[in-house]
C-alpha positions in Angstrom: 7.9 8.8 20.2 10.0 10.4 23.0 13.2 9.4 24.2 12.8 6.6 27.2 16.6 6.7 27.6 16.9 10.0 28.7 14.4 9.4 31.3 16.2 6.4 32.9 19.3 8.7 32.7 16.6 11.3 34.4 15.6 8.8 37.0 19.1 7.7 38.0 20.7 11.7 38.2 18.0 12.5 40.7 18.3 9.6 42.8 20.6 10.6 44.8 18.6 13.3 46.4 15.5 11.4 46.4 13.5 10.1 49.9 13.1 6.6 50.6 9.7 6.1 48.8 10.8 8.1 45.5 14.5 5.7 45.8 11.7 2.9 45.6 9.5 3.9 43.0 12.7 4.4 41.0 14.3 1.3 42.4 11.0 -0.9 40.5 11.5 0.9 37.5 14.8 0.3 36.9 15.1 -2.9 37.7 12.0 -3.6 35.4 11.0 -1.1 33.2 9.8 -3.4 31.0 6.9 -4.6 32.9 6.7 -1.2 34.6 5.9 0.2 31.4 3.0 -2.0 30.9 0.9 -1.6 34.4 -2.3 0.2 35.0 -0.8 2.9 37.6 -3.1 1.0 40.7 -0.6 -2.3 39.3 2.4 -0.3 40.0 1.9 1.7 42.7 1.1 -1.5 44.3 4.4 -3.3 42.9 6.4 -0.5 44.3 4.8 -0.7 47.4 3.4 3.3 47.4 -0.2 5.0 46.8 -1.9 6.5 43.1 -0.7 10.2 44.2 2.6 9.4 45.0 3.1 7.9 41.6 1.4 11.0 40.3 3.8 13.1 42.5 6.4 11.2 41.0 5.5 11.7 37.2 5.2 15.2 37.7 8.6 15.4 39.6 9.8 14.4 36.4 8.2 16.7 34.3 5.2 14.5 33.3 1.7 15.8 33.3 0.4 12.3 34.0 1.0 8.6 35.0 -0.1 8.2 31.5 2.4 10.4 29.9 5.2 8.5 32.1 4.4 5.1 30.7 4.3 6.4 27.3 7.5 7.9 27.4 9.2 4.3 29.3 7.2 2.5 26.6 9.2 4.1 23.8 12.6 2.6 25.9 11.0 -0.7 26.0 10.4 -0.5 22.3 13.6 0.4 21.4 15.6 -1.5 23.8 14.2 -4.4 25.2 13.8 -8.0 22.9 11.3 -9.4 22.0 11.1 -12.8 24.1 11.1 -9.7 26.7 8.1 -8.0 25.8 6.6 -11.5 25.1 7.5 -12.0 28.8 6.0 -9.3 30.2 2.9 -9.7 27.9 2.2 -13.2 28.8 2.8 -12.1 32.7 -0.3 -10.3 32.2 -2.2 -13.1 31.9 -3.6 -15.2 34.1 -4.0 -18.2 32.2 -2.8 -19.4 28.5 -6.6 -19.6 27.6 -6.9 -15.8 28.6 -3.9 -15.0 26.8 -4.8 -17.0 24.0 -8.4 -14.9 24.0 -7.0 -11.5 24.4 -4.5 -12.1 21.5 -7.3 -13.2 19.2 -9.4 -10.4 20.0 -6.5 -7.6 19.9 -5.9 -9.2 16.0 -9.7 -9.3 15.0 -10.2 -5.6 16.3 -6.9 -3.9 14.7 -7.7 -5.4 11.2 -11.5 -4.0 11.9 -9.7 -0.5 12.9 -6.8 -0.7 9.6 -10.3 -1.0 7.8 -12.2 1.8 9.7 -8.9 4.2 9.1 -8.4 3.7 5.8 -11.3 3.9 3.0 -11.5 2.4 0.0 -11.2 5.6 -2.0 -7.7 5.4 -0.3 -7.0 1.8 -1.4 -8.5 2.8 -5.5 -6.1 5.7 -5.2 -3.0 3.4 -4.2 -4.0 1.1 -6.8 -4.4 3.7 -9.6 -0.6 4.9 -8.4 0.9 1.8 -8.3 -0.4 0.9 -12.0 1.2 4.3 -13.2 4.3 3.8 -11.5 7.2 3.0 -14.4 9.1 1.2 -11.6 8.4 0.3 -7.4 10.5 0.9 -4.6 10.2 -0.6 -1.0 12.1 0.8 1.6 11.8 -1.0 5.0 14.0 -1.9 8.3 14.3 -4.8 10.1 11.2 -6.9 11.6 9.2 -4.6 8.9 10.8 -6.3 6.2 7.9 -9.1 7.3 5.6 -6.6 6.1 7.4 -5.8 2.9 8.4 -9.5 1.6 4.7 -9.7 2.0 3.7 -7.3 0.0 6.6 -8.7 -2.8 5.0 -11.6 -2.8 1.6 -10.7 -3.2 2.4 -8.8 -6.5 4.6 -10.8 -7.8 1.6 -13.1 -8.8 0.3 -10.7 -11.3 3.7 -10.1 -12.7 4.3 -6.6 -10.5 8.0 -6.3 -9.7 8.8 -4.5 -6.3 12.5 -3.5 -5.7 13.5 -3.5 -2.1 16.1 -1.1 -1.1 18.3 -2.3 1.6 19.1 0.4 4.5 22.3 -1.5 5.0 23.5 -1.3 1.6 23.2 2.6 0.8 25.4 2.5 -2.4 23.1 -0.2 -3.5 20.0 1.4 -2.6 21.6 5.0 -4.2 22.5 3.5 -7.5 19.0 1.8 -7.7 17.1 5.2 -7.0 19.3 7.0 -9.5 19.1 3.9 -12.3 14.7 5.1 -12.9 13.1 3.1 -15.1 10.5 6.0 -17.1 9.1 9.1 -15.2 7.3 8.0 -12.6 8.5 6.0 -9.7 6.6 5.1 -6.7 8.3 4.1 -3.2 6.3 2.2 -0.5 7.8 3.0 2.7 6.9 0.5 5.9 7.9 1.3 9.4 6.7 -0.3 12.7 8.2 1.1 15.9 10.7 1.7 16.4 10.6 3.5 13.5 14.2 2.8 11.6 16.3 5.8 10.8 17.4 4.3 7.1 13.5 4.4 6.6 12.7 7.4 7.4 16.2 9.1 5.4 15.7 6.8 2.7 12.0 8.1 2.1 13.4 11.7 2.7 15.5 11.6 -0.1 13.0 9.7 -2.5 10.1 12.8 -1.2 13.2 15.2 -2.6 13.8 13.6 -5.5 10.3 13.9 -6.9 9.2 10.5 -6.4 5.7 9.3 -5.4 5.8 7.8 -2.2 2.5 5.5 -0.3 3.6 4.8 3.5 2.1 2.3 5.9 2.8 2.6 9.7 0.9 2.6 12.7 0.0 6.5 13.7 -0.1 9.5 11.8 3.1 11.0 14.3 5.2 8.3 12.5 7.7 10.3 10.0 6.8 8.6 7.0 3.4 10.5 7.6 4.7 14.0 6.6 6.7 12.5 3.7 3.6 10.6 1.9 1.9 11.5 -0.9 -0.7 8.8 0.1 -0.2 7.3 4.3 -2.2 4.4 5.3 -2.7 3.8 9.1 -1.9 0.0 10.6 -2.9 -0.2 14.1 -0.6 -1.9 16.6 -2.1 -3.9 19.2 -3.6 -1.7 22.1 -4.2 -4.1 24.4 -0.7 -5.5 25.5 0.2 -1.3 25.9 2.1 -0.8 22.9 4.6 -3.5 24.0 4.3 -5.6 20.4 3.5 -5.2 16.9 0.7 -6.8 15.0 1.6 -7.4 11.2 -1.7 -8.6 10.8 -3.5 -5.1 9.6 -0.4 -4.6 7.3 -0.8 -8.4 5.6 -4.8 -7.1 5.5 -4.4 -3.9 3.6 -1.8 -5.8 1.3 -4.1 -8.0 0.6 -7.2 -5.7 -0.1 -4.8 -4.0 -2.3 -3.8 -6.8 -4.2 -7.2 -7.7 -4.8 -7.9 -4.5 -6.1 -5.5 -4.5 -8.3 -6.2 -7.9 -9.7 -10.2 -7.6 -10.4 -9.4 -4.4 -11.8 -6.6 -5.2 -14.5 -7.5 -7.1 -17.2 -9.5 -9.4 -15.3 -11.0 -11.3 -18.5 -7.3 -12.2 -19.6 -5.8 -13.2 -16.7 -8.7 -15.4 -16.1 -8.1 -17.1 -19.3 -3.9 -17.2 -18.6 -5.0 -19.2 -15.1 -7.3 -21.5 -17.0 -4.8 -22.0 -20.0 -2.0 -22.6 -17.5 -4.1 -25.0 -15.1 -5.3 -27.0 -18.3 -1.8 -27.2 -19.7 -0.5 -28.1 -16.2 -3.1 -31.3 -16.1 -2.1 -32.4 -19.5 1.9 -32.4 -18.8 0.8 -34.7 -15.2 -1.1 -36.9 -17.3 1.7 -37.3 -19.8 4.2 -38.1 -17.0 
């Protein structure tokens, strides 16, 4: 992800010796660059009241090789910067109508669980599973709205009894004591990032990758940092068609899931289905009793 803010502090340096039209492309941005960084170049060109080829001109004035690359790079400002009743603004400007929106949200969600599943094979998911059921003790490291991700995961394997620890980024003494206190020989750390991709993360998952510890990451392209730093790296697309603006959680929840399901059909599947059955039998004979 490049830096957007250094390209607003680009922009606003070179104003000064811009011409009128350049001052107004610049002018729409700034004032805006959230919904600048969401239009189709014909959209924006239009908003700032100029032709295709001048924004072009523009772009490459800056050192872009395309329109494309431009809204990219203001994209990664947006993502960093702006809330997220902002980019739920701009994103539902889009829109014509609820109904559309409604549509194109539905359809964004159904196609980036069909693409989690296209990216990642279910030799991936058996070898996550096998590392996760050698692992002497789990790790989750996470920041922020990924935590949604990772309480998620928690939860799913806490039904078959699989403890997760989480390390919190904001407690570092508490996460350092809990990396250095190893239950056994082989630890595992699932690391979650969603952009913007936190720092604490990333450093946290550094220092696990140099400490000799297994690490299975989930983000949403291969040029995340976690990439480099996995032993295993699954891929969670975000949702293409509102530009990169939002995340979906929904590919994360679906791999989660797969994997728990995996791991549940494939461990002592025979006992736990006699546990459930003893516990739901047990369970009707205390109601009765009440």
């Amino acid at each position: 992800m490049g830096n957007g803010t250094k390209l607003l502090d680009r922009i606003k340096e070179l104003y000064p010796g811009w011409n009128t039209t350049r001052k107004r492309i610049a002018d729409t941005i700034i004032s805006d660059p959230a919904r600048c960084s969401f239009l189709p170049i014909r959209e924006f060109a239009s908003l700032a009241d100029t032709t295709d080829v001048t924004v072009i001109n523009f772009c490459k004035g800056l050192g872009y090789t395309s329109y494309s690359e431009f809204r990219k790079e203001l994209q990664s400002y947006v993502l960093e910067w702006a809330n997220p009743s902002e980019r739920m603004r701009v994103i539902a400007k889009s829109q014509d109508s609820a109904e559309n929106l409604y549509k194109t949200i539905f359809e964004s969600e159904r196609m980036s669980i069909e693409e989690a599943f296209r990216l990642n094979s279910v030799e991936k998911i058996l070898q996550a599973d096998e590392m996760i059921r050698s692992a002497s003790s789990i790790f989750i490291a996470s920041h922020n709205a990924s935590r949604q991700a990772t309480n998620y995961l928690s939860y799913r394997f806490s039904m078959f009894g699989v403890e997760m620890t989480a390390l919190d980024p904001v407690e570092e003494q508490q996460s350092m004591t809990r990396l250095t206190m190893l239950k056994g020989d082989n630890p595992l750390l699932i690391s979650v990032a969603t952009p913007p991709y936190g720092k604490t993360t990333i450093a946290i998952t550094e220092l696990a990758r140099k400490s000799g510890i297994r690490i299975i990451s989930f983000s949403d392209d291969p040029s995340c940092p976690l990439y480099a730093l996995s032993d295993l790296a699954f891929t969670c697309p975000t949702m293409q068609s509102f530009g990169g603006l939002t995340n979906s959680y929904v590919p994360y929840f679906a791999l989660f899931d797969a994997l728990s399901f995996f791991y549940y059909f494939g461990h002592e599947k025979e006992g736990k289905e006699k546990e459930v059955k003893y516990l739901k039998t047990a369970y009707s004979q205390i109601l009765e009793s009440l």
